[in-house]
ROSE-4610 file (N, C-alpha, C; in Angstrom, 1 decimal, always signed):
// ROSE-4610
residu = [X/X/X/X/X/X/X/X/X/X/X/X/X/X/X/X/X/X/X/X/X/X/X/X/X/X/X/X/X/X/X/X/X/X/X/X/X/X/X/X/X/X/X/X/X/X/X/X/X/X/X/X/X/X/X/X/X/X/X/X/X/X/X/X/X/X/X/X/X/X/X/X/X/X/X/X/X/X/X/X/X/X/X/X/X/X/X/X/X/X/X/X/X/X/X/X/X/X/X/X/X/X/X/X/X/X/X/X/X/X/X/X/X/X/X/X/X/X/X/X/X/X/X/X/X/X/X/X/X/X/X/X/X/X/X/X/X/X/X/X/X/X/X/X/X/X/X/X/X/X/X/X/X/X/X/X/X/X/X/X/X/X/X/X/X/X/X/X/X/X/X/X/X/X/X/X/X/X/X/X/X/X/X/X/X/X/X/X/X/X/X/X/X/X/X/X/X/X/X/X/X/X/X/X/X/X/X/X/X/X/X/X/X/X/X/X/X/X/X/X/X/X/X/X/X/X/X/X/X/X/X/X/X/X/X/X/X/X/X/X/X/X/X/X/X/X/X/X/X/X/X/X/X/X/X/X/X/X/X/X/X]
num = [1/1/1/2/2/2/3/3/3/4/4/4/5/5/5/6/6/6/7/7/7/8/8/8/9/9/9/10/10/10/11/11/11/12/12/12/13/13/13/14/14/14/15/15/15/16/16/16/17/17/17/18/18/18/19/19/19/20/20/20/21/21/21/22/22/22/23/23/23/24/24/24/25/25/25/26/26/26/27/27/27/28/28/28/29/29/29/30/30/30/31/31/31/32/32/32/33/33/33/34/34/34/35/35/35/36/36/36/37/37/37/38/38/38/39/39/39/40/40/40/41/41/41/42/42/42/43/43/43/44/44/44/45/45/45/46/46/46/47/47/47/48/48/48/49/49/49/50/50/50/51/51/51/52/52/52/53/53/53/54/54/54/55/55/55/56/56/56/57/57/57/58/58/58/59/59/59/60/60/60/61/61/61/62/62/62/63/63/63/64/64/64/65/65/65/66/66/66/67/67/67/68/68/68/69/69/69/70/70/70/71/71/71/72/72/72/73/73/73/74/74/74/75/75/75/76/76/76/77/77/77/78/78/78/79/79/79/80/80/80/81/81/81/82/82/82/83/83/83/84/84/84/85/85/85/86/86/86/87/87/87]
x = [+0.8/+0.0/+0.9/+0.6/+0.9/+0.7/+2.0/+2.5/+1.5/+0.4/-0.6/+0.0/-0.4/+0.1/-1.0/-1.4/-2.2/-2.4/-4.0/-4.5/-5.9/-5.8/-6.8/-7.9/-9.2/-10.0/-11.3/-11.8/-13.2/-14.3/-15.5/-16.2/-17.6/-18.5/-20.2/-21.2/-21.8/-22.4/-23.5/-23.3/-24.4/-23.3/-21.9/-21.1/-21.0/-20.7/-20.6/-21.8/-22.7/-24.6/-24.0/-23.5/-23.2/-22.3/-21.4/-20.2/-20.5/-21.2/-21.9/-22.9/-23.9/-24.2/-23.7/-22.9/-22.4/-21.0/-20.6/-19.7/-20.2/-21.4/-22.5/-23.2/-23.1/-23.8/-23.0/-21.5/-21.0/-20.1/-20.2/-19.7/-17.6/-17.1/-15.8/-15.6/-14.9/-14.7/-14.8/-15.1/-14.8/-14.0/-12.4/-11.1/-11.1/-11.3/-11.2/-12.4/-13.0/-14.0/-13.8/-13.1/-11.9/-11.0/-10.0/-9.1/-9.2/-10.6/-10.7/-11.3/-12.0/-12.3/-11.3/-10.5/-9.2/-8.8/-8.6/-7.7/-8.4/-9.4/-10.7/-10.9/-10.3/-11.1/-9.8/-8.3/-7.3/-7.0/-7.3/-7.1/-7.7/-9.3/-10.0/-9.7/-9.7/-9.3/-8.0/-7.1/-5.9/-5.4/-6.2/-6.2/-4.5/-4.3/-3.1/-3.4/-2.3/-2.9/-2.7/-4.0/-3.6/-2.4/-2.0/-1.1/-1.8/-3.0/-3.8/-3.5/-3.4/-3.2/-4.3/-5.4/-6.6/-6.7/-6.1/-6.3/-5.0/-4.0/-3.1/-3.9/-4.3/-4.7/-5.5/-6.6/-7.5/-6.7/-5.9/-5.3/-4.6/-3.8/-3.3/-4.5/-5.8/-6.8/-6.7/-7.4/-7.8/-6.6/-5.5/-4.3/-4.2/-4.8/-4.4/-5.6/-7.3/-8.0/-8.2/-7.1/-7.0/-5.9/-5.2/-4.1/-4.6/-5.5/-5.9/-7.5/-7.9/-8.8/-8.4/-6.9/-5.8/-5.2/-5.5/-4.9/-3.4/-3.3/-1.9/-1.7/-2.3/-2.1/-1.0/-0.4/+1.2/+1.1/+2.5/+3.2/+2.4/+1.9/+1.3/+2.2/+3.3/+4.5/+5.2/+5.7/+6.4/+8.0/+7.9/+9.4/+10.1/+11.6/+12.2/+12.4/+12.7/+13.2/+14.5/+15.0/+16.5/+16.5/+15.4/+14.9/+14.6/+13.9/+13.9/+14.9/+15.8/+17.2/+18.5/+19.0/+19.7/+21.4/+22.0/+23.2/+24.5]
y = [-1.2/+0.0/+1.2/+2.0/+3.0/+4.3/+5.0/+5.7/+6.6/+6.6/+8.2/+9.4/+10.7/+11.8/+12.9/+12.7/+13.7/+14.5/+15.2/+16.5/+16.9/+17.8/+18.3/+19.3/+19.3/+20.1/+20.6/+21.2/+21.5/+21.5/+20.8/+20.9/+21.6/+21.6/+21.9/+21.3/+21.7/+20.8/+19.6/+20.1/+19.3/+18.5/+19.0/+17.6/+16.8/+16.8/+15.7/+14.8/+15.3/+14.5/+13.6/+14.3/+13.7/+12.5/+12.8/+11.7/+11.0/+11.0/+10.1/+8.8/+9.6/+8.2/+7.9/+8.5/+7.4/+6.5/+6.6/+6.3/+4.8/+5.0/+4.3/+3.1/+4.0/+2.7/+2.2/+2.0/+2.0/+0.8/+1.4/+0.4/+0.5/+1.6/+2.0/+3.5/+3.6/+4.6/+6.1/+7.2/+8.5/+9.0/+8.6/+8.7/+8.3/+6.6/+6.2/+6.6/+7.5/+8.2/+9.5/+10.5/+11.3/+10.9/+10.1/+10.0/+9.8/+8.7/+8.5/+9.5/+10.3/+11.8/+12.7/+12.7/+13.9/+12.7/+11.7/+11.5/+11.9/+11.0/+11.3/+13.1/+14.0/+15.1/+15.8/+15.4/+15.9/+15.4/+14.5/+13.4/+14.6/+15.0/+15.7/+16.7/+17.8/+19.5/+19.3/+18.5/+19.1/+18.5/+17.9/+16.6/+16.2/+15.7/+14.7/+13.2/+12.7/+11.3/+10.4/+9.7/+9.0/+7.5/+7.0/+6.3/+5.0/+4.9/+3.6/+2.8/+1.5/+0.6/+0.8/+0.5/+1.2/+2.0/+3.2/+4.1/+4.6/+3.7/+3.7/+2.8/+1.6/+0.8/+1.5/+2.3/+3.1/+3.9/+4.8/+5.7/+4.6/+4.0/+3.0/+2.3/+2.2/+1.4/+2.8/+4.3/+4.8/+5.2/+5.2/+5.6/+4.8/+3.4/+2.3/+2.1/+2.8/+2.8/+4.5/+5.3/+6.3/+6.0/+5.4/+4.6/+3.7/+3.0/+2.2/+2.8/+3.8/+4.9/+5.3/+5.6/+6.2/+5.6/+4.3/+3.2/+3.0/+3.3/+3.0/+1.9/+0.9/-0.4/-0.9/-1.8/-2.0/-3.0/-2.7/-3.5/-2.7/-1.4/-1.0/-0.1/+0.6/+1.6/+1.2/+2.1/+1.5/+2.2/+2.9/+3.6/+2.7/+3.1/+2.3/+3.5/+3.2/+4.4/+5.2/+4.3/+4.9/+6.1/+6.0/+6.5/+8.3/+8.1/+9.6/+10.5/+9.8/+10.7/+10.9/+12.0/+12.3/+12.1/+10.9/+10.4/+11.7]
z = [+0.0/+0.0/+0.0/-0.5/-0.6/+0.4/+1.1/+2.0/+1.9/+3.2/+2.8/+3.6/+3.5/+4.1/+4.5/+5.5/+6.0/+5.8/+5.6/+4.7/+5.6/+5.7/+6.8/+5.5/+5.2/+4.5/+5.0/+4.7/+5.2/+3.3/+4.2/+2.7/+3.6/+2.7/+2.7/+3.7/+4.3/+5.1/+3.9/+3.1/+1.9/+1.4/+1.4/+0.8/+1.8/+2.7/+4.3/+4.5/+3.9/+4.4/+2.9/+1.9/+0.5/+0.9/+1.3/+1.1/+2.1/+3.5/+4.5/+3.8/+3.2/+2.4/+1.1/+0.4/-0.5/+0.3/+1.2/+1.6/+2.2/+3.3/+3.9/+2.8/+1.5/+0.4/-0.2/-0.3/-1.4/-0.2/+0.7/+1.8/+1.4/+1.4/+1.6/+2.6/+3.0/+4.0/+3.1/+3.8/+3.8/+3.2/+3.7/+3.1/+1.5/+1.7/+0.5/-0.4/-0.4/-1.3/-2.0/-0.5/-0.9/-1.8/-1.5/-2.2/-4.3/-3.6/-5.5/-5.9/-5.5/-6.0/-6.5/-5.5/-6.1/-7.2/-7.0/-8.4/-9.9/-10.0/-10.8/-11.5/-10.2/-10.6/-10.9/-10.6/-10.8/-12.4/-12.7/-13.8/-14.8/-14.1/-15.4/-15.8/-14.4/-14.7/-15.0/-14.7/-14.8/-16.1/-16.8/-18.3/-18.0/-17.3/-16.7/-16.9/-17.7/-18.3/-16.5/-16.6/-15.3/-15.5/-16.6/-16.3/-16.5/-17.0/-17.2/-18.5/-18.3/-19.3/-20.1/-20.0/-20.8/-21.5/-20.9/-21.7/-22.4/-22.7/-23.7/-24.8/-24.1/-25.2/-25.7/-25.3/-26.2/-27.2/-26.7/-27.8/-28.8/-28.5/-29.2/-30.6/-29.8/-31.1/-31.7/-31.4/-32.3/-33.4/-33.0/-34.2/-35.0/-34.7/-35.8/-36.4/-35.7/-36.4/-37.8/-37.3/-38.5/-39.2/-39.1/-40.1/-41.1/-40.8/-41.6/-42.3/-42.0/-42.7/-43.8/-43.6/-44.8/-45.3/-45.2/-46.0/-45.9/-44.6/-44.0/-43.2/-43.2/-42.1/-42.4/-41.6/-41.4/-42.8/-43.3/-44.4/-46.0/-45.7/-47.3/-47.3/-46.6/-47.3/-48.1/-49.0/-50.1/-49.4/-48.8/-48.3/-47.2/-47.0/-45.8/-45.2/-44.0/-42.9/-43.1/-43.9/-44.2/-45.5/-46.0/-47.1/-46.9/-45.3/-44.9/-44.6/-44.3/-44.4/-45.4/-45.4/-46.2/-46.1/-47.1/-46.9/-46.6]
């Protein structure tokens, strides 16, 4: 597990009744509800890639699905790499 570091905050009295019962239904603690929130909401405003296998493999499909849009799927170039540079 991973080393936590104490954070003191104040929220709403309508986010506290909030995070009491989803905390209460979801059956994980307070903290850990906190916590996945900041990441989630740091992930979004801050558009910081979170580091997810997923979502490489996502970018990964879509580039190979606009490569092959263009009629660029692997083995249709006619050039070699050595081709782009100049002797």
């Amino acid at each position: 597990m991973q080393r936590m570091v104490r954070k003191q905050i104040y929220i709403g009295k309508d986010q506290d009744k909030a995070l009491k019962r989803a905390a209460r239904v979801s059956g994980v603690s307070q903290a850990e509800l906190i916590r996945r929130g900041i990441g989630k909401g740091i992930t979004e405003i801050a558009e910081i890639p979170a580091g997810n296998d997923l979502d490489w493999a996502k970018a990964l499909q879509v580039m190979k699905d606009r490569a092959r849009a263009r009629g660029l799927a692997k083995g249709n170039r006619t050039w070699k790499r050595e081709d782009l540079y100049d002797r």
